[in-house]
C-alpha positions as CSV (number, residue, x, y, z in Angstrom):
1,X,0.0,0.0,0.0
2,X,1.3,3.3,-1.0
3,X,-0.3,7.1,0.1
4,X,0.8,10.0,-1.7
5,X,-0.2,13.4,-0.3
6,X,-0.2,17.1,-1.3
7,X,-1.7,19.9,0.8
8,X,-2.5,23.2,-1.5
9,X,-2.1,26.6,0.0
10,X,-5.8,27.2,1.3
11,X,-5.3,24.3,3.5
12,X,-6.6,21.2,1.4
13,X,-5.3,18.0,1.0
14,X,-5.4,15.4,-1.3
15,X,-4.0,11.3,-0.5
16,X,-3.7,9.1,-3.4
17,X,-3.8,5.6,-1.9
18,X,-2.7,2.4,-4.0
19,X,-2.7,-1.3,-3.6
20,X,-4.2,-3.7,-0.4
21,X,-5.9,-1.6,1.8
22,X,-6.4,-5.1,3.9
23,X,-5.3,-6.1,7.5
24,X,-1.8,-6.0,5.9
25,X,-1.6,-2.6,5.7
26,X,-4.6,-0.5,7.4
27,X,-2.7,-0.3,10.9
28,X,0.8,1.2,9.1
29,X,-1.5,3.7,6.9
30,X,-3.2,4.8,9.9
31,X,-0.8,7.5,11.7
32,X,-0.3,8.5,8.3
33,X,-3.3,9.3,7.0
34,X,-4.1,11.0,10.7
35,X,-0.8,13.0,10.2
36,X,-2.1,14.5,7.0
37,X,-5.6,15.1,8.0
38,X,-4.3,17.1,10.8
39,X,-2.6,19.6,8.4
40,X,-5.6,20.5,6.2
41,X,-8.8,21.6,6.2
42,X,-10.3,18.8,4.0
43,X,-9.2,15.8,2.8
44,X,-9.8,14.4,-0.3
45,X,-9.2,10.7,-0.6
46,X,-8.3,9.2,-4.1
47,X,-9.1,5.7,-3.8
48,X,-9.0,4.4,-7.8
49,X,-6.1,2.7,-7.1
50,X,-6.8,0.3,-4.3
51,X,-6.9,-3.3,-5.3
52,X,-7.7,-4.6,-2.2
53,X,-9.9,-4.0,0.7
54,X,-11.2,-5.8,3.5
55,X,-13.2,-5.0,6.8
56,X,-9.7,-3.1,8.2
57,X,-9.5,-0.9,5.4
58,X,-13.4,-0.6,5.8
59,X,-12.5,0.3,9.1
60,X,-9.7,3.0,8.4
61,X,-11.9,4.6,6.2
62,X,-14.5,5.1,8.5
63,X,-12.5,6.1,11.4
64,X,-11.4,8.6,9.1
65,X,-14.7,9.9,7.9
66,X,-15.4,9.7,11.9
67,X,-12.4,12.0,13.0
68,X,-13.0,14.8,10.1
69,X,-16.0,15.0,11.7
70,X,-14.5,15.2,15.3
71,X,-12.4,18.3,14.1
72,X,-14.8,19.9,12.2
73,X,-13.2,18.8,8.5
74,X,-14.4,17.7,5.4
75,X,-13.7,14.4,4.1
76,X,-14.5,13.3,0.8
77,X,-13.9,9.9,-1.1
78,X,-13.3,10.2,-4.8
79,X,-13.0,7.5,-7.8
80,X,-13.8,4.5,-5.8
81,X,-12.6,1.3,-7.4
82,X,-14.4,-1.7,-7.9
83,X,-13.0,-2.9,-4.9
84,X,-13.9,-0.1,-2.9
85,X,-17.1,-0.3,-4.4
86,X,-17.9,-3.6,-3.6
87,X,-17.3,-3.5,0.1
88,X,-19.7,-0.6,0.4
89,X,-22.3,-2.3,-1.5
90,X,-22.0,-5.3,0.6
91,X,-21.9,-3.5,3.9
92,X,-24.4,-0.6,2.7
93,X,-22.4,2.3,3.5
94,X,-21.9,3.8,0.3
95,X,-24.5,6.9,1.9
96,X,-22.2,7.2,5.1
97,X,-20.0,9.2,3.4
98,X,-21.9,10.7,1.4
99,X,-20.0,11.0,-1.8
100,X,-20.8,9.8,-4.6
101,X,-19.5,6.4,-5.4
102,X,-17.9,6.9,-9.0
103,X,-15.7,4.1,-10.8
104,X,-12.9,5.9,-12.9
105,X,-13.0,5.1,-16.4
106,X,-9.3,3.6,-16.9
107,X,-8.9,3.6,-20.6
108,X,-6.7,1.4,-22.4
């Protein structure tokens, strides 16, 4: 699993995440995603390239969702893969976040 992260100067921030967002990996992604929360306003969460999730990464991202709302920030999921998408789907939470869930179109 891989997070890249940029913060603009009006205060938001934007995490590319990549790979297994599984057991694996959600426990080492968590101070960092936390870290970079805590230095923007909102968050925007790019999750097209995640290949992988499971209930922890389930978890992460709505611990996530759950502390933006602790400190008053806005987080927003964007261009949910089919992985992503699934999980939400099978756990109905797609409305938690309440963003729409959009597949990016990878062309060829």
């Amino acid at each position: 699993m891989d997070i890249q992260s940029q913060t603009d100067d009006k205060g938001s921030c934007q995490a590319f995440l990549s790979g297994e967002l599984n057991i694996y990996h959600a426990a080492d992604m968590k101070p960092q995603l936390l870290e970079t929360l805590g230095h923007c306003t909102e968050m925007e969460l790019h999750l097209a390239d995640v290949s992988e999730i499971d209930t922890s990464g389930l978890q992460l991202l709505l611990m996530m969702a759950q502390e933006a709302r602790r400190t008053g920030k806005r987080l927003r999921l964007t261009e949910h893969s089919p992985a992503v998408v699934d999980i939400m789907q099978l756990f109905d939470l797609a409305g938690y976040f309440g963003d729409p869930v959009l597949l990016q179109s990878k062309t060829s």
